[in-house]
N, C-alpha and C positions, 0 to 999 in steps of 0.2 A: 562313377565316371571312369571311361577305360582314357591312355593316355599314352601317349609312342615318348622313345626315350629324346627330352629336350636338349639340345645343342647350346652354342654360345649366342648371347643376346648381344645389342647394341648397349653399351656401357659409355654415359656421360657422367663428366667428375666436377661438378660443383663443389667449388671450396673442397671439405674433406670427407664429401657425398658422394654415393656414387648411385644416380641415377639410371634406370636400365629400360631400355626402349623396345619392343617387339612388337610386329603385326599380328592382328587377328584379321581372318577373311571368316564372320558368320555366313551359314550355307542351311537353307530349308531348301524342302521340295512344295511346298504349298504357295507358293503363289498365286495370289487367287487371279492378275491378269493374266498371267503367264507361266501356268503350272510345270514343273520341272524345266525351269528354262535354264537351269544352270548345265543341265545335261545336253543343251542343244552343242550339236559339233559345229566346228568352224574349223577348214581348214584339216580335217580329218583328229583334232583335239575338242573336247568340250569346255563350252565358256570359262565353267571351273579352271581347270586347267593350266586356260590361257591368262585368268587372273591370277593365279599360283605363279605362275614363270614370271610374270612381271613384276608381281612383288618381293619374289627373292633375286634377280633381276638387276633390281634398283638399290636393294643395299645389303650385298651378300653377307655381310657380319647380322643382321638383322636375322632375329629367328622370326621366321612367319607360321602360324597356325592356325589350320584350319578348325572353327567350332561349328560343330550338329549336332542335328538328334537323330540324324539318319546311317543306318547300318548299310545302305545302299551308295550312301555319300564315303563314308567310310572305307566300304572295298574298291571304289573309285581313287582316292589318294594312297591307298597301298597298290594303286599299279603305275601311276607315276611319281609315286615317291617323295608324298606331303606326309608333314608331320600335321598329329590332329588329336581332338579333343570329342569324346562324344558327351553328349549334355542332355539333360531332361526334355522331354517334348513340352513341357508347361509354360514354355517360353512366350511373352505375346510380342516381344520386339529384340532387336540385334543388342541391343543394350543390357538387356535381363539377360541375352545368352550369353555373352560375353563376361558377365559379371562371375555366373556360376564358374567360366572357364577361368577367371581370377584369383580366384581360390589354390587352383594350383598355380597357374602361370607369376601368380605372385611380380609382378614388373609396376613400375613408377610410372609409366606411361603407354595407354595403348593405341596404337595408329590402326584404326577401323579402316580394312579395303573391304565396300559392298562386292558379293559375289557377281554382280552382275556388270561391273563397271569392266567391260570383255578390254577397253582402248586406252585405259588408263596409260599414260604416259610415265614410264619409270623415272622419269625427271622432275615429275610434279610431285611422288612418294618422297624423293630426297631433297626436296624445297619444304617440302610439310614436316622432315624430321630434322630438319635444320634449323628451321623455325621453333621448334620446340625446345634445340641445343640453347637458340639464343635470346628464347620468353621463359626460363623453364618456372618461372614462379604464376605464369597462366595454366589454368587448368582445361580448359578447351578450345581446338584449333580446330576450323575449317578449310577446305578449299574450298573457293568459289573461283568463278570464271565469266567472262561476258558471255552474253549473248549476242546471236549475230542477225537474226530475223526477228517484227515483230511476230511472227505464226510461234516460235518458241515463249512469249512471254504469253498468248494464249491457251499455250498446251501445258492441260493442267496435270500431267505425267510427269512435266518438270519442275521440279522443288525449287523457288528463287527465295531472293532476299534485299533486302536494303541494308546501307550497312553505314553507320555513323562518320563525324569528323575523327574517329581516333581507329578508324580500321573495325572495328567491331561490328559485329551483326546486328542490328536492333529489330527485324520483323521478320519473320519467312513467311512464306506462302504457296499457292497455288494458282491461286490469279490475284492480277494485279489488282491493288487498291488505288493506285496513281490514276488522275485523268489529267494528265499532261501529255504533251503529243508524242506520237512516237517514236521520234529522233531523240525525244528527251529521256522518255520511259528504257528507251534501249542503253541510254550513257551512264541512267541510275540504277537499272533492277541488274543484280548478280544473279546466275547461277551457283545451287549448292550442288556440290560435286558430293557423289557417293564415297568421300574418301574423309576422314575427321581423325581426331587422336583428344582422348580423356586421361589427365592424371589421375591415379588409383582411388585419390582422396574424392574427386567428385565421380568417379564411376560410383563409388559407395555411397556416398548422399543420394545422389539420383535416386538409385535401384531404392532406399531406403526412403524416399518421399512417396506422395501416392499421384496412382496416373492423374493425370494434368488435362483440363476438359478440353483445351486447343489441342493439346499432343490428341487427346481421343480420335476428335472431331476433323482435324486433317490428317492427321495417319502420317504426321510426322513428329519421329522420335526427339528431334533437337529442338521442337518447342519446349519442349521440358525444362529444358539447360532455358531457356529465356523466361520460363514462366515461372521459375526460381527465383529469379534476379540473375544470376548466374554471368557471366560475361563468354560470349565464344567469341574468337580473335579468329577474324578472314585470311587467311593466307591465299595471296589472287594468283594464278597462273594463265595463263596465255592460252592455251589450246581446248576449244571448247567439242567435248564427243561426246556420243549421244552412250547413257547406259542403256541396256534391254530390260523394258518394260512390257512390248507389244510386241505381235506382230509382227506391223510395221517396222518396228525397233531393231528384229533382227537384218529386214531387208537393208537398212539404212547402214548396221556394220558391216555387211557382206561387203556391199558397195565402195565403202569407204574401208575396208581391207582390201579389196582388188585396186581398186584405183588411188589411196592416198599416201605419197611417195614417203612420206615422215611415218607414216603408220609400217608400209612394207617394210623402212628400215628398221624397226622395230622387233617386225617378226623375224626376219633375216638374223638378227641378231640374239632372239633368247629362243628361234626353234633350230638352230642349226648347233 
């Protein structure tokens, strides 16, 4: 494992604990819809990047780190200047690779930004690690967000969920299992946001159970945490953007970075 030298983290004091909080951004190039989409530019920066800026960004005490198994990805963050972790290719989800980058990162809690989440709002990172200031005896947190068309609760690109009378998630998915109509289906199904955070304690049970035949079967990692028993706590935010999955996906940021005035402010502010 090669490793750049680590900075100060986010430091929370429970009682006479002192809790320490840092991002990881996992990064492959194999996406099998969208292979090397982390390299696409926007705005004459790649995706990567632009999720790097906004996670240190949003909470500059916060150490962010980048985890790969790529040496391509790697001389990519020595030229603007991420700190990074390289990791085994044996990896089959962001979870396994994160774990291996735990070992050294050694922290009580890690706030997962997907590399592809290009729009993520640096206001919803410091909602999701505030929330953690003030659950710190939950061991996993979500963001989720509404949806605003039913054609999103069709597109199975987008990972939703239901989520109980106590904030909790109780089902994810890919399509809906509701047949209520759909003013209703849009008031109940949440979006899961590419953004999460595990205490060290259950990153380690996880990685140490075996894969989980829903986690296989939908090709999503946070079943896992449910098919445990496990409890993940939905932290909701307001602002729902698309991450880059397709194609289409990029068309949809481009658009929504030329034209959305809360997004421009954004850039205006962590590229100047």
């Amino acid at each position: 494992m090669q490793v750049e030298l680590l900075g100060n983290q986010s430091i929370l004091i429970v009682g006479c604990y002192q809790i320490k909080i840092g991002i990881v951004i996992p990064v492959r190039l194999e996406s099998k819809r969208l292979p090397e989409k982390v390299l696409i530019k926007y705005l004459g920066k790649t995706m990567l990047e632009h999720v790097w800026r906004r996670t240190t960004f949003a909470i500059p005490q916060i150490e962010t780190v980048i985890v790969t198994d790529s040496i391509k990805i790697i001389e990519l963050c020595k030229n603007f200047g991420a700190k990074f972790l390289l990791t085994s290719k044996s990896h089959i989800n962001a979870l396994s690779r994160i774990g291996e980058a735990a070992q050294k990162l050694n922290w009580d809690f890690y706030i997962v930004v997907q590399a592809d989440e290009i729009l993520i709002d640096p206001e919803s990172i410091r909602i999701l690690h505030d929330s953690i200031k003030n659950n710190s005896t939950k061991s996993f947190f979500n963001l989720v967000t509404s949806l605003t068309t039913f054609k999103e609760i069709k597109d199975r690109n987008i990972v939703k969920c239901l989520l109980n009378a106590h904030g909790c998630i109780m089902y994810i998915f890919r399509k809906s299992p509701l047949v209520s109509e759909k003013s209703t289906q849009l008031r109940l199904i949440k979006k899961i946001c590419g953004i999460y955070a595990i205490s060290s304690e259950s990153l380690k049970s996880t990685l140490e159970s075996k894969y989980q035949p829903l986690e296989n079967s939908e090709s999503i990692e946070q079943l896992k945490i449910l098919e445990q028993d496990m409890q993940i706590m939905a932290v909701q935010v307001d602002r729902n953007y698309p991450s880059v999955n397709t194609k289409r996906d990029t068309r949809k940021v481009r658009s929504i970075i030329n034209n959305d005035p809360y997004q421009k402010n954004i850039l205006n502010r962590i590229l100047t």
